[in-house]
Structure formats: structure tokens, C-alpha cells
GULO-911330 format. One record per residue (C-alpha): residue in one letter; x, y, z. Coordinates in Angstrom, 1 decimal. Each point is the difference from the previous one (the first is absolute). Last residue first. Example, Ala and Ser with C-alpha at 12.3 -4.5 7.8 and 13.67 -1.06 7.14 Angstrom:
<atoms>
residu = S | c1 = 13.7 | c2 = -1.1 | c3 = 7.1
residu = A | c1 = -1.4 | c2 = -3.4 | c3 = 0.7
</atoms>
This chain:
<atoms>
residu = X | c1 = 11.8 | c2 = -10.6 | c3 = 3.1
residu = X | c1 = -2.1 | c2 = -3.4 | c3 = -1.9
residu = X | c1 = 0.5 | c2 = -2.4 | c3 = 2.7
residu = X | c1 = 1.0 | c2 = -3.3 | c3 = -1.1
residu = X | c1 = 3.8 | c2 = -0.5 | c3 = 0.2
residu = X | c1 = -0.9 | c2 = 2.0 | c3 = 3.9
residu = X | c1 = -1.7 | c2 = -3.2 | c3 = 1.0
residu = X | c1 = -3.4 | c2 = 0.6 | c3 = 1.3
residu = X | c1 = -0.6 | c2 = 0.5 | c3 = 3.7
residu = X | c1 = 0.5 | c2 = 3.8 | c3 = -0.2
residu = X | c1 = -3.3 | c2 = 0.6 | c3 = -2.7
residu = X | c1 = -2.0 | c2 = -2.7 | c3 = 2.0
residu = X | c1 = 0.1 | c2 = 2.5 | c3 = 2.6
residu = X | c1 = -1.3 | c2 = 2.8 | c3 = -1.7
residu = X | c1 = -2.9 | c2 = -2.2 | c3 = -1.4
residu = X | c1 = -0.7 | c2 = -1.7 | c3 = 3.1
residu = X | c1 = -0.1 | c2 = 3.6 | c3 = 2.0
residu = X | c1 = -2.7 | c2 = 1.3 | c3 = -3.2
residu = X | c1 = -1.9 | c2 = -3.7 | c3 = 0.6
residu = X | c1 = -0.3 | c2 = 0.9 | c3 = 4.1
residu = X | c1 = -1.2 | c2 = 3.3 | c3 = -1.2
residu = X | c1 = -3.3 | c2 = -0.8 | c3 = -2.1
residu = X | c1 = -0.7 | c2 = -2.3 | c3 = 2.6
residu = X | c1 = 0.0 | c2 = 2.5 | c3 = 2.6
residu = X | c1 = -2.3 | c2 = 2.4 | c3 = -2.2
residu = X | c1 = -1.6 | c2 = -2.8 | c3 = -0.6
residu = X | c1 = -0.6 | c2 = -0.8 | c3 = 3.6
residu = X | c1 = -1.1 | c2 = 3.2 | c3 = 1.1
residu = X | c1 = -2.5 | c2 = 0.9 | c3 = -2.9
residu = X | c1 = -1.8 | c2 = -3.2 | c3 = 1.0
residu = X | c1 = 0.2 | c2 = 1.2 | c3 = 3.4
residu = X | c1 = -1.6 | c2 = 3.2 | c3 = -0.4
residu = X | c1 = -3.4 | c2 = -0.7 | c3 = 0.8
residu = X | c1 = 0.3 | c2 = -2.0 | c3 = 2.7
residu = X | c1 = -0.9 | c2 = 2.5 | c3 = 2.8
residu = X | c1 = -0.8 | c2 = 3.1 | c3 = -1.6
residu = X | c1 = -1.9 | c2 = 2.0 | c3 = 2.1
residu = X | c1 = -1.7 | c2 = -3.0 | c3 = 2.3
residu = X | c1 = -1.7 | c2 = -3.1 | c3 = -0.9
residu = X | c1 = -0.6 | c2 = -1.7 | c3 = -3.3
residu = X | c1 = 1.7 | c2 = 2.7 | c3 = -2.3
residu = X | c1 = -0.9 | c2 = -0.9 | c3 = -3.6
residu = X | c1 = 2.8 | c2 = -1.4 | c3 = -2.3
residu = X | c1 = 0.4 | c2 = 1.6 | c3 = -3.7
residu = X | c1 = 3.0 | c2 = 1.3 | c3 = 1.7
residu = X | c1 = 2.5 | c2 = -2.5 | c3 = -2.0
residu = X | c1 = -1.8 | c2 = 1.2 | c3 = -3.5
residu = X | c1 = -0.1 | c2 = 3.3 | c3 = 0.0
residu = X | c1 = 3.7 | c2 = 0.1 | c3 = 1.0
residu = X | c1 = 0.9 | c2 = -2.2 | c3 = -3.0
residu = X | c1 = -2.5 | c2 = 1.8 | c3 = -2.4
residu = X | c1 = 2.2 | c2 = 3.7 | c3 = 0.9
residu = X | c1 = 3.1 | c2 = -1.1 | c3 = 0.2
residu = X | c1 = 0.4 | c2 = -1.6 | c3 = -3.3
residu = X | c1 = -0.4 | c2 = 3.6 | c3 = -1.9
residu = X | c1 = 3.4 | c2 = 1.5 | c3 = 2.6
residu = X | c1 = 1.4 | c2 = -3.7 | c3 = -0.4
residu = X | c1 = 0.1 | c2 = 0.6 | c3 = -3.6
residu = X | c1 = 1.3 | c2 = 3.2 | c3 = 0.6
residu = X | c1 = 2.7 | c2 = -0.7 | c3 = 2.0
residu = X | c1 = 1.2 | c2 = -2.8 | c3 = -2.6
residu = X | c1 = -0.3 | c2 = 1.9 | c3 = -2.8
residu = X | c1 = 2.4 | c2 = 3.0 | c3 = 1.6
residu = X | c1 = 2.7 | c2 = -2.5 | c3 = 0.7
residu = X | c1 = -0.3 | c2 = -1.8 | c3 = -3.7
residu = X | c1 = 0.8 | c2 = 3.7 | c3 = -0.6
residu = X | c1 = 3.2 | c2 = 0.3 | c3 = 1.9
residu = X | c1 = 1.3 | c2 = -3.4 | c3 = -0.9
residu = X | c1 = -0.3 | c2 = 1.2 | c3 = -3.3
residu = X | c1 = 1.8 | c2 = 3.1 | c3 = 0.7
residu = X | c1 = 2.4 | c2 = -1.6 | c3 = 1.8
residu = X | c1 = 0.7 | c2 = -2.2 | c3 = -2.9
residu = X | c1 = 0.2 | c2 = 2.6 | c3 = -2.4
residu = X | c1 = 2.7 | c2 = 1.8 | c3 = 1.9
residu = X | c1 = 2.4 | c2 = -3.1 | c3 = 0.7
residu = X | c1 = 0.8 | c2 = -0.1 | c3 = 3.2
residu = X | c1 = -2.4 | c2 = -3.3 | c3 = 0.5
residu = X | c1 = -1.7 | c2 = -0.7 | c3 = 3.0
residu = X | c1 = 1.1 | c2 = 2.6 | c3 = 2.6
residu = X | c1 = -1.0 | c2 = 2.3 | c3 = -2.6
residu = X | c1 = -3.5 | c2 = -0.5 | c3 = -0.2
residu = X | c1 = 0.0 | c2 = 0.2 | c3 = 3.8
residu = X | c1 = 1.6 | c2 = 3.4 | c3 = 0.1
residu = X | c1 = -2.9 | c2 = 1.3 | c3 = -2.3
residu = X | c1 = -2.3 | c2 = -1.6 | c3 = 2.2
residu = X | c1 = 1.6 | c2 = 2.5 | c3 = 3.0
residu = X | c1 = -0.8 | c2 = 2.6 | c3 = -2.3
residu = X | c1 = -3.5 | c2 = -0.3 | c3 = -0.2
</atoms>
């Protein structure tokens, strides 16, 4: 929890900033903590045509991959920006 706590404040070093940084932190892990559950459920829905478990991850595979190639966009849309409009 602690290193979240650092985070907050590597936005803003005001103290009420942090600490809403902090909680908007804690929201987010556990909205993906409820999320996790129906999204799982719902990329394994697929039956295994032939062997243990050929196939029936792949759908889990790609988003997970998907999910990441938008995170590495995000972070490097951040440095391609001008500095004039970054926020820090």
C-alpha cells in the first residue's frame, strides 16, 4: 500500500491531492478486482475441441495482449506530446 502512497505523491505534493490520487487508486483496483470475475467467465466460455486445453485460452491471450499494447500506447503517447501540454 505504501508504494501507492508514493504514487499519489508523485502527482501533486500537495497532501490532499495525494490522498485523492490515493483513493481513486484503491477504486480502480477494485473495480477491476469485481470486473475480473464476468470478463474471465466470459473468454473461457470456449469448449476444448481436442486435447487438455488446446484453444481454450487464446481469447484470454489476446486480450490480455491487447489490453497491454494500449497501456505501452498510452505511456508512449504521454512522451510524444509537447511538454506546454503535459499536465507534470
Amino acid at each position: 500500500v505504501s508504494i501507492w502512497a508514493r504514487m499519489g505523491m508523485a502527482v501533486s505534493e500537495e497532501p490532499t491531492a495525494a490522498m485523492a490520487m490515493f483513493s481513486l487508486f484503491c477504486f480502480g483496483k477494485g473495480l477491476g478486482n469485481v470486473l475480473v470475475g464476468p470478463v474471465s467467465a466470459g473468454l473461457l466460455t470456449r469448449g476444448v475441441g481436442r486435447g487438455y486445453g488446446i484453444g481454450k485460452y487464446s481469447a484470454v491471450v489476446v486480450f490480455t495482449g491487447v489490453c497491454m499494447i494500449l497501456s505501452a500506447a498510452s505511456i508512449g503517447a504521454w512522451y510524444v506530446r509537447p511538454k506546454r501540454m503535459r499536465i507534470l
